[in-house]
NUTIMI-371046 format. One line per field, with one value per atom (N, C-alpha, C): residue number from 1; atom name; x, y, z. Coordinates in pm, whole numbers, padded with zeros to 5 digits. Layout:
BEGIN
seq = c(NUM	...);
atom = c(CA	...);
x = c(X	...);
y = c(Y	...);
z = c(Z	...);
% end
This chain:
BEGIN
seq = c(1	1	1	2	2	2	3	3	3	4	4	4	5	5	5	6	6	6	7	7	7	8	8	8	9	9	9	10	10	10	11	11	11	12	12	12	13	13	13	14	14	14	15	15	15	16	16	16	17	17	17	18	18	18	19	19	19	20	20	20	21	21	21	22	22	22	23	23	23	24	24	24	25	25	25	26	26	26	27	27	27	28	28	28	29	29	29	30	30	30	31	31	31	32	32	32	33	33	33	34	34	34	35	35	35	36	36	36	37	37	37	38	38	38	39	39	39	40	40	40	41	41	41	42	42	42	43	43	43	44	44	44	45	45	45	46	46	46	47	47	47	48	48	48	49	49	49	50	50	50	51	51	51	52	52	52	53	53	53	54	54	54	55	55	55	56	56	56	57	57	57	58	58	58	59	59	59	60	60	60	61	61	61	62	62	62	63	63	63	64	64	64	65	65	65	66	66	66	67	67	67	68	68	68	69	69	69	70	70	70	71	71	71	72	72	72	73	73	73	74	74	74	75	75	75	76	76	76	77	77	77	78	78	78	79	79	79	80	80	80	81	81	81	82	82	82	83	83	83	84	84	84	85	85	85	86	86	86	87	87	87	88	88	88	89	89	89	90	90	90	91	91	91	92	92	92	93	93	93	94	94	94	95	95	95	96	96	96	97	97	97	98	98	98	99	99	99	100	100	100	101	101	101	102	102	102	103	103	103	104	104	104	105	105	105	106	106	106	107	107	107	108	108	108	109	109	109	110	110	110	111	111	111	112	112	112	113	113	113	114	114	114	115	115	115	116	116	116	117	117	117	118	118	118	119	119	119	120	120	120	121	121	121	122	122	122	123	123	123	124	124	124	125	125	125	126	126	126	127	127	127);
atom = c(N	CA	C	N	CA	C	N	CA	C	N	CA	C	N	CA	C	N	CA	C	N	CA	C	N	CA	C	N	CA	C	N	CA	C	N	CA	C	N	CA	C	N	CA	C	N	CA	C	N	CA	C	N	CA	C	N	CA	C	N	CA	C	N	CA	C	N	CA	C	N	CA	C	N	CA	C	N	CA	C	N	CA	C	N	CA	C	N	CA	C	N	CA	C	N	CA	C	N	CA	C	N	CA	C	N	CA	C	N	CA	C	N	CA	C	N	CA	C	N	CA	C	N	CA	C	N	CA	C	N	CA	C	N	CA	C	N	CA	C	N	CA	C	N	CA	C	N	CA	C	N	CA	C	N	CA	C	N	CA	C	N	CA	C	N	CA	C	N	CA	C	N	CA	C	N	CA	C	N	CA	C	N	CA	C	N	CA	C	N	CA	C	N	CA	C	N	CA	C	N	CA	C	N	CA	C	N	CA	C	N	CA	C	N	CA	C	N	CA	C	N	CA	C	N	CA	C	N	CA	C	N	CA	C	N	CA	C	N	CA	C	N	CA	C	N	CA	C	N	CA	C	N	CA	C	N	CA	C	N	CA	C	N	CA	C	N	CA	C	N	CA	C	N	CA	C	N	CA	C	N	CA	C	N	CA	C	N	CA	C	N	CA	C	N	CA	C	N	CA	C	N	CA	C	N	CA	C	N	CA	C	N	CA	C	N	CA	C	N	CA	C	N	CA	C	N	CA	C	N	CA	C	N	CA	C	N	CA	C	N	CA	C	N	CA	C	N	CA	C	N	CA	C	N	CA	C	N	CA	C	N	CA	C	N	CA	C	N	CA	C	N	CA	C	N	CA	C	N	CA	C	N	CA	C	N	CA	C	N	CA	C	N	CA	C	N	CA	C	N	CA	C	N	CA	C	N	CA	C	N	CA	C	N	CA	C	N	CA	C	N	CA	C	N	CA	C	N	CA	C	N	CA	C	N	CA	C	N	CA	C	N	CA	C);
x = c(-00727	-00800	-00745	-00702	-00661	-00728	-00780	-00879	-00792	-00865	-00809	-00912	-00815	-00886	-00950	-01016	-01067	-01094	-01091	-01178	-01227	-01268	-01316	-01435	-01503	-01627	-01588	-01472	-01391	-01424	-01483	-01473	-01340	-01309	-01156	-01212	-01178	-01243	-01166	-01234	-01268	-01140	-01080	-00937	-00805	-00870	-00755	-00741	-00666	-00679	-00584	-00653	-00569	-00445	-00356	-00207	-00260	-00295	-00313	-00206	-00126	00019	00129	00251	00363	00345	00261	00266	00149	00077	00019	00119	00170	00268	00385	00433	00522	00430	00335	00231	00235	00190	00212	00333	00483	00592	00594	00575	00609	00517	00399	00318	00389	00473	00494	00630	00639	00721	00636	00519	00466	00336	00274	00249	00288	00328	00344	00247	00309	00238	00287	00137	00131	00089	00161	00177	00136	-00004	-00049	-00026	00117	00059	-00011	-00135	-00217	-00238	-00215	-00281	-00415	-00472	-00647	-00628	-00524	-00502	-00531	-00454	-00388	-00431	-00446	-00570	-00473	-00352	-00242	-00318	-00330	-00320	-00486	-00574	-00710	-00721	-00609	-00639	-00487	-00418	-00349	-00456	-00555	-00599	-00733	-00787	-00896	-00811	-00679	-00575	-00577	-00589	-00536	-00678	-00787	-00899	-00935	-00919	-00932	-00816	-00710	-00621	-00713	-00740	-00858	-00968	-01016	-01118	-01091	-00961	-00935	-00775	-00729	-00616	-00551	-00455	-00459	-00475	-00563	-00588	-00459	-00347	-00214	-00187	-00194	-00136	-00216	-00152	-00211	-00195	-00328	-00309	-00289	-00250	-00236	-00215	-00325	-00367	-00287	-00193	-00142	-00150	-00231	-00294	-00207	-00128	-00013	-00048	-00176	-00230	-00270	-00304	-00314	-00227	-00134	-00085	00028	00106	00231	00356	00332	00430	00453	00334	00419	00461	00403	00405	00621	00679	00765	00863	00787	00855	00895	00796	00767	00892	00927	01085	01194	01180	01300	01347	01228	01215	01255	01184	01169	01272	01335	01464	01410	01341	01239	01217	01277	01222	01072	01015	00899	00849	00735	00632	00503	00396	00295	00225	00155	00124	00247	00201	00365	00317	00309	00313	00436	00469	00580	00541	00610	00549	00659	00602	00706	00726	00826	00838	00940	00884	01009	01065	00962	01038	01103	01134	01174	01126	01142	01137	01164	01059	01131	01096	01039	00957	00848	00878	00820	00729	00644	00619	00573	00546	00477	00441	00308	00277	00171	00191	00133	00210	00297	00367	00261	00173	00081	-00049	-00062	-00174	-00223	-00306	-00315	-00263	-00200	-00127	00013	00091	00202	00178	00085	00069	00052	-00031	-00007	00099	00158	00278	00388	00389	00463	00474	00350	00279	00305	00333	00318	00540	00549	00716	00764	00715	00759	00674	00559	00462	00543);
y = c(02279	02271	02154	02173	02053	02014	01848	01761	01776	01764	01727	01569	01464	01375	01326	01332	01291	01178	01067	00953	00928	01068	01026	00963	00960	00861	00690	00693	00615	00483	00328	00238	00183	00189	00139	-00024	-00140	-00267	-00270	-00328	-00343	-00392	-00501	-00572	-00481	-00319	-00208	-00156	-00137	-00060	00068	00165	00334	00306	00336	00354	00514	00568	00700	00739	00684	00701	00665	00706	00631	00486	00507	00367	00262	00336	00189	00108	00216	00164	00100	00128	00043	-00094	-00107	-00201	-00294	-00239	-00323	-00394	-00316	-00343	-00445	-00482	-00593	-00691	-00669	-00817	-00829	-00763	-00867	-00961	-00976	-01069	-01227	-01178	-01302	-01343	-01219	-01209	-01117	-01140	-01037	-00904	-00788	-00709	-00610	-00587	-00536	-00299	-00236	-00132	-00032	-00009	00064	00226	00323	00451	00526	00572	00614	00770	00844	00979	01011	01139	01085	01179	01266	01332	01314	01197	01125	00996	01063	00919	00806	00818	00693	00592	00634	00644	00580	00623	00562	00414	00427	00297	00176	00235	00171	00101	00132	00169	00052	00041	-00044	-00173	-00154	-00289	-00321	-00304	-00365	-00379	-00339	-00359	-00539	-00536	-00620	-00790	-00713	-00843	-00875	-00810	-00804	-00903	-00896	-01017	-01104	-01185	-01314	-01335	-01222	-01237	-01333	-01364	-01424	-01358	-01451	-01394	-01397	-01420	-01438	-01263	-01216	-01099	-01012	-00909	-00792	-00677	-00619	-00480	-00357	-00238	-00136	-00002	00089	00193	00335	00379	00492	00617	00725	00829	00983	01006	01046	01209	01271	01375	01416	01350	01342	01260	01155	01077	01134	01243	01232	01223	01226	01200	00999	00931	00802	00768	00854	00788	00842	00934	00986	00880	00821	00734	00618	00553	00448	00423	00542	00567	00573	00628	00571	00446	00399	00253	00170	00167	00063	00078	00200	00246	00271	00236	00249	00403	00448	00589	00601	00739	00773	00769	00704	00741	00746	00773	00768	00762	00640	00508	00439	00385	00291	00146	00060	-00109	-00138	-00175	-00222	-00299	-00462	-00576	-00600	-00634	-00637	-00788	-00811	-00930	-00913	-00946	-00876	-00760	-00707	-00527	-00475	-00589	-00528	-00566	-00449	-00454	-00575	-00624	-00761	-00730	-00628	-00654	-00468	-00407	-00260	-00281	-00154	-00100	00003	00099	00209	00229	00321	00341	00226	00222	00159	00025	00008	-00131	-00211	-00156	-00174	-00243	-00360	-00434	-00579	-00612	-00718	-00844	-00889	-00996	-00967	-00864	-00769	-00830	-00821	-00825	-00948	-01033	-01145	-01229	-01231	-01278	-01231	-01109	-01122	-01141	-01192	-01243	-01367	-01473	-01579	-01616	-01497	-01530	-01526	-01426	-01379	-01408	-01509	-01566	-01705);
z = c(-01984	-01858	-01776	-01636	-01591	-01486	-01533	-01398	-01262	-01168	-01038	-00976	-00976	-00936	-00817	-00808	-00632	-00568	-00497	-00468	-00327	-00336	-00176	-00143	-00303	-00323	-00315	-00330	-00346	-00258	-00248	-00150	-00111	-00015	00023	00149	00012	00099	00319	00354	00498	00486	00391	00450	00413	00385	00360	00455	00567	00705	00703	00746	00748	00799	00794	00886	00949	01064	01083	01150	01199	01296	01289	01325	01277	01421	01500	01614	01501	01454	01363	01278	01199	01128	01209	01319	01424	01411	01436	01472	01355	01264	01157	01101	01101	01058	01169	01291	01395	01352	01329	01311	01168	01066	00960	00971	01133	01169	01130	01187	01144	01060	00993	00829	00770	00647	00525	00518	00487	00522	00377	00328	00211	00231	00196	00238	00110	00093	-00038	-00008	-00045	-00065	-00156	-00104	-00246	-00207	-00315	-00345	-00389	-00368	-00323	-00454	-00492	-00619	-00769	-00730	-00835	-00945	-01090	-01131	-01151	-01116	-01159	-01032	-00918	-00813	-00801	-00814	-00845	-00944	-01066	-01139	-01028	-00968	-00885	-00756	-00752	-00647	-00675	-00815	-00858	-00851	-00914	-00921	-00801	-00685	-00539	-00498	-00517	-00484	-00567	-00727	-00782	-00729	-00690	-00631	-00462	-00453	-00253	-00297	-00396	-00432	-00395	-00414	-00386	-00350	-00237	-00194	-00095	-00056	00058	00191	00287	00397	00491	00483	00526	00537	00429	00440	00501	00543	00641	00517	00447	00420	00467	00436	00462	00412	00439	00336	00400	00330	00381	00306	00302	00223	00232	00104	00152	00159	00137	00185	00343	00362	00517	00648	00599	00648	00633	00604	00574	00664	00765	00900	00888	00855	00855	00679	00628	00450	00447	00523	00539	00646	00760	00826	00773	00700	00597	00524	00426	00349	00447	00564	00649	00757	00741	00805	00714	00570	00492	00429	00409	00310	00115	00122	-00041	-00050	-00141	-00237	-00211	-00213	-00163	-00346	-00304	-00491	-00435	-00530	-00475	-00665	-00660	-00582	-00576	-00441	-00453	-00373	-00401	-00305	-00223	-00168	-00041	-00020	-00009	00082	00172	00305	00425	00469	00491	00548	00705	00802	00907	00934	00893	00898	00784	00698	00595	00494	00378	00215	00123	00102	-00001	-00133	-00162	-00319	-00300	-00420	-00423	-00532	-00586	-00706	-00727	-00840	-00827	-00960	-00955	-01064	-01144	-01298	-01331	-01369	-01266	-01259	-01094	-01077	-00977	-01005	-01093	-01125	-01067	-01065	-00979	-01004	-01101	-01100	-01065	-01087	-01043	-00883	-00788	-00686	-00662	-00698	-00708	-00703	-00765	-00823	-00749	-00692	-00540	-00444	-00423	-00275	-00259	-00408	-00446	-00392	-00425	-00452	-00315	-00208	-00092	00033	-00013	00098	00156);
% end
């Protein structure tokens, strides 16, 4: 029998903001001229993707307010989750982290290489 995971019950904290456009995502890739900008693709599918998803919630507890999050939902979003890989140049995964610095890629992850000290610890390296 196979689960299908869902989280649309799901809380996605206030400092996670939708990307709904490829101009948000323009928007965002320019302000991480001048903060870091953290780029969560999550599948609403996917339970990798849900415990990826508690991990970035759990690093949001006590992240830095420097960085700009950003929630890109690759079921419905897929025109920028698609722009995203050709802007950023990073292989498409889902879950996947991207942190931006200047428009560009300094540091990826996906999967269950997606935990909150993982995140941490790159924020720490590339802040």
């Amino acid at each position: 029998m196979m689960m299908h995971w869902v989280c649309y019950d799901r809380n996605v904290p206030a400092t996670l903001t939708p990307l709904r456009s490829v101009a948000d995502l323009d928007e965002a890739l320019a302000q991480s001229a001048k903060n870091p900008l953290l780029l969560f693709k999550h599948s609403v599918e996917c339970g990798t993707s849900l415990m990826a998803l508690d991990e970035l919630k759990r690093h949001l507890e006590d992240a830095s307010d420097a960085v700009l999050y950003r929630l890109i939902t690759v079921q419905t979003e897929r025109e920028v989750s698609d722009t995203t890989v050709t802007r950023l140049g990073v292989p498409h995964r889902s879950p996947q982290v991207i942190l931006v610095r200047a428009g560009e890629a300094v540091w990826n992850a996906s999967h269950l290489q997606i935990t909150a000290e993982a995140l941490r610890a790159a924020e720490l390296r590339h802040i």
